[in-house]
C-alpha positions in Angstrom: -92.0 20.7 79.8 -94.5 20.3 77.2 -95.6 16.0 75.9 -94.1 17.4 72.5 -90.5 17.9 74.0 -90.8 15.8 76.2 -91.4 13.2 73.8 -88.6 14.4 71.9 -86.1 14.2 74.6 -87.0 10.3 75.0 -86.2 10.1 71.2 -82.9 12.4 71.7 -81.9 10.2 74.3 -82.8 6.6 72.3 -81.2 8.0 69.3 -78.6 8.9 70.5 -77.6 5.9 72.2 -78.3 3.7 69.3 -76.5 6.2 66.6 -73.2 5.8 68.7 -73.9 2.0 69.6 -74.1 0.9 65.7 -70.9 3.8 64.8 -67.7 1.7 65.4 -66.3 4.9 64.7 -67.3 6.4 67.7 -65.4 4.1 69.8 -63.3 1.9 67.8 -60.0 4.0 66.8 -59.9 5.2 70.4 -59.7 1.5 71.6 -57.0 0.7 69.6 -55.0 3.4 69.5 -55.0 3.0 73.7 -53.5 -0.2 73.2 -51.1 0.2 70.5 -50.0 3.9 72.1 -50.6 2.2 76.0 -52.7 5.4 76.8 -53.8 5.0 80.6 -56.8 4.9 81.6 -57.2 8.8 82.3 -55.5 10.0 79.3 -58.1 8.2 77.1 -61.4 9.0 78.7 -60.1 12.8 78.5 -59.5 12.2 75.1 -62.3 10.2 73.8 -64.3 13.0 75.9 -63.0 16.4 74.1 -63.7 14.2 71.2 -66.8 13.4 71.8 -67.7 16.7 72.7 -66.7 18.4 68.9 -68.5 15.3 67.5 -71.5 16.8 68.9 -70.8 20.7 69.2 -70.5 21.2 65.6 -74.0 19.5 65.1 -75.4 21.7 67.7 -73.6 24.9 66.5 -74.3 24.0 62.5 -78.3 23.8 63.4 -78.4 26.8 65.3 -76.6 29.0 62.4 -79.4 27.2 60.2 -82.2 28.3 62.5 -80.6 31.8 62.6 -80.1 31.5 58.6 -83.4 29.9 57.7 -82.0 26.7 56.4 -84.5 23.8 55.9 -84.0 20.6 57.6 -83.4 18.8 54.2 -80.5 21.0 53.4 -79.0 21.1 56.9 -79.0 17.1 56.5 -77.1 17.7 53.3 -74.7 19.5 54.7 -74.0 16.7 57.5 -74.2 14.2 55.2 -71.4 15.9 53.0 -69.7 16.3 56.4 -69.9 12.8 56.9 -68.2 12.0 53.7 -65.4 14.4 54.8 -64.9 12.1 58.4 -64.7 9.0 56.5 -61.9 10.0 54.0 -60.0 11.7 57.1 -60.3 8.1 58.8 -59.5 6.3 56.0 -56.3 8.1 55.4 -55.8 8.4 58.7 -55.8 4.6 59.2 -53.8 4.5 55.9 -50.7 6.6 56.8 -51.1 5.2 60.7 -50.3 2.0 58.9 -47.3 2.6 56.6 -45.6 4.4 59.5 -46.1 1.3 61.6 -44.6 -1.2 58.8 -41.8 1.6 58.4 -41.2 0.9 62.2 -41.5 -2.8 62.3 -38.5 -3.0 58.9 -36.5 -0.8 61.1 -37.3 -3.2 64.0 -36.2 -6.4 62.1 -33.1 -8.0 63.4 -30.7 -9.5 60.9 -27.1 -10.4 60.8 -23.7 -9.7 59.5 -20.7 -12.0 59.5 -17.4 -10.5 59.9 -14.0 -11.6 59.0 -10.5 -10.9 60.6 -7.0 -11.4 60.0 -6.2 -15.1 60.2 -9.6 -16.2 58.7 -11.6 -16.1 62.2 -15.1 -14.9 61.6 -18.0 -14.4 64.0 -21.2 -12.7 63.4 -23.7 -10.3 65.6 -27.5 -9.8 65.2 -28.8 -5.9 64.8 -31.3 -3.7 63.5 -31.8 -0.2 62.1 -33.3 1.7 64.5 -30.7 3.8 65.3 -30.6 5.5 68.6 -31.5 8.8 67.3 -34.3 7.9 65.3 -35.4 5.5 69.0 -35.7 9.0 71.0 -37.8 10.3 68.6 -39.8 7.0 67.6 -42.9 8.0 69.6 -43.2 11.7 68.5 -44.6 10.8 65.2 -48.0 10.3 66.5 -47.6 12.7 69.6 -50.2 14.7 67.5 -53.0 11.4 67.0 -54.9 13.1 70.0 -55.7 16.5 67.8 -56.1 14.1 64.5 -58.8 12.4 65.9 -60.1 15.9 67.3 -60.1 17.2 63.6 -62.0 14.0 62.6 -64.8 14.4 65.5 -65.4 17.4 64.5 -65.9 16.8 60.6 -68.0 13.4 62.0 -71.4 14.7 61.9 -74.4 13.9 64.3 -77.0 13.7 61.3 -80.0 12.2 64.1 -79.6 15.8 66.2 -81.3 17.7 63.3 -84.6 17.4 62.9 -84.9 16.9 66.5 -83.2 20.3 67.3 -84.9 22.0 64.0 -88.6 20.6 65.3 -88.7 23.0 68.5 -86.8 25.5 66.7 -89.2 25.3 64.5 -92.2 26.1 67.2 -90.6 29.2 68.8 -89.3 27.1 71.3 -85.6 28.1 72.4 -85.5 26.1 74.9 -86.6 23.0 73.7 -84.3 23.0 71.3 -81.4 23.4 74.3 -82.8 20.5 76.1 -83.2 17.8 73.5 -79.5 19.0 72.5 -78.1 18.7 75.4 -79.7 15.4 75.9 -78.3 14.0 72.9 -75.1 15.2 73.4 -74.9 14.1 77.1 -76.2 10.3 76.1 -74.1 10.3 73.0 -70.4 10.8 74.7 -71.2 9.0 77.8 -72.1 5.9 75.3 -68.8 6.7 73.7 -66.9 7.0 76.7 -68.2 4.0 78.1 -68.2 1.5 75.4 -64.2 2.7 75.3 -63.5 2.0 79.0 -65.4 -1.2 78.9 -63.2 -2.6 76.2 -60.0 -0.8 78.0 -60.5 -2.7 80.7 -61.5 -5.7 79.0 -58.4 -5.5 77.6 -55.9 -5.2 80.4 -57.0 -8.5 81.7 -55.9 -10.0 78.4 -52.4 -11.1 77.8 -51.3 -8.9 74.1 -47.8 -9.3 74.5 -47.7 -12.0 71.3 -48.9 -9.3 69.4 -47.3 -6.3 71.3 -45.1 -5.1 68.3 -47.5 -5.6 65.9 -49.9 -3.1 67.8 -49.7 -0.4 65.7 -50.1 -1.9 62.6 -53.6 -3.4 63.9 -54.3 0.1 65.1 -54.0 1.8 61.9 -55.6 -1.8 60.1 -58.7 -1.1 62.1 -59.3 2.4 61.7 -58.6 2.3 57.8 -61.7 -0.6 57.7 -63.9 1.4 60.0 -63.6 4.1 57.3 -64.0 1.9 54.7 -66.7 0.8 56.7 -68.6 3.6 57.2 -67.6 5.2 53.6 -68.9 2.3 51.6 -71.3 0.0 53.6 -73.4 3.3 55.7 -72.2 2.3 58.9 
């Protein structure tokens, strides 16, 4: 390995530590939705991992059809950038409709009662809600697809960082280089994700959330709407 890619490898791998660090939305909605949706501990690292991986794989494979087309860097970045812009909206309606549902759920939840009146003038009253058994059984299919939304939104969710330092050994001639510094990137960048999630996971578990239990949902979807806003209208 050449100092030039080598060099570049130590800046794949610092960069892309940092980018993923200072991106709450690399982590962030797959911590919360763990909690509100009590993923275990399996089922979100194999998430946040296939998520992860089209976060990055549509970097890689959008600056190697550039190399192939001829694209320069500055255009490439353009494209990411309007990419980016595409993530953000999907997370911030994401987090939007993630949240109405849950408020839907929590008025259906609400407990109120009735007093009723016989023959005789005895009356007695009984506490119940709305959430009728059949719409119970089906309560937690309306996110059973939250795994593939968050898929759709890695994938939109562009690595800007990877490239110039793909395009650089491109660039030279140099294949290879290109392979390594991408695959370095990639490597660091969804072991940071997956990490910073399972710290926080179990972090978590050795909290007592049952106050807040019901309202999990709703602080889910609150979250991920502000990391969109977040990241739509403060560069995050």
């Amino acid at each position: 390995m050449d100092n030039s890619i080598a060099l570049l490898s130590a800046t794949a791998i610092s960069i892309g530590f940092m980018h993923t660090l200072l991106g709450p939305d690399h982590y962030l909605p797959f911590i919360v939705l763990s909690e509100a949706k009590k993923w275990s501990l399996r089922k979100t690292s194999i998430i946040t991992f296939f998520c992860g991986i089209g976060h990055v794989l549509s970097s890689v494979i959008l600056g190697l059809i550039g190399i192939a087309v001829g694209f320069e860097v500055k255009k490439l970045v353009a494209i990411e950038s309007f990419r980016g812009n595409i993530a953000a909206w999907l997370i911030i309606a994401f987090g939007l409709v993630y949240m109405a549902i849950s408020i839907r759920n929590l008025m259906k939840n609400k407990k109120h009662s009735h007093a009723h009146f016989h023959l005789g003038g005895e009356s007695h009253s009984h506490e119940h809600d709305h959430h009728f058994k059949h719409t119970h059984i089906h309560e937690d299919e309306t996110f059973n697809s939250t795994p593939w939304i968050l898929f759709i939104i890695f994938i939109f969710g562009p690595c800007e960082p990877l490239i110039p330092l793909v395009m650089y050994p491109a660039a030279q001639n140099n294949i290879r280089g290109a392979i390594i510094v991408s695959l370095l990137f990639s490597i660091v960048t969804i072991s940071t994700m997956m990490t910073i999630v399972l710290i926080f996971k179990l972090g978590l578990s050795k909290i007592n959330l049952k106050p807040v239990e019901k309202y999990a949902n709703l602080l889910a979807g609150s979250m991920i709407l502000l990391t969109g806003l977040a990241i739509q209208f403060l560069g995050l």
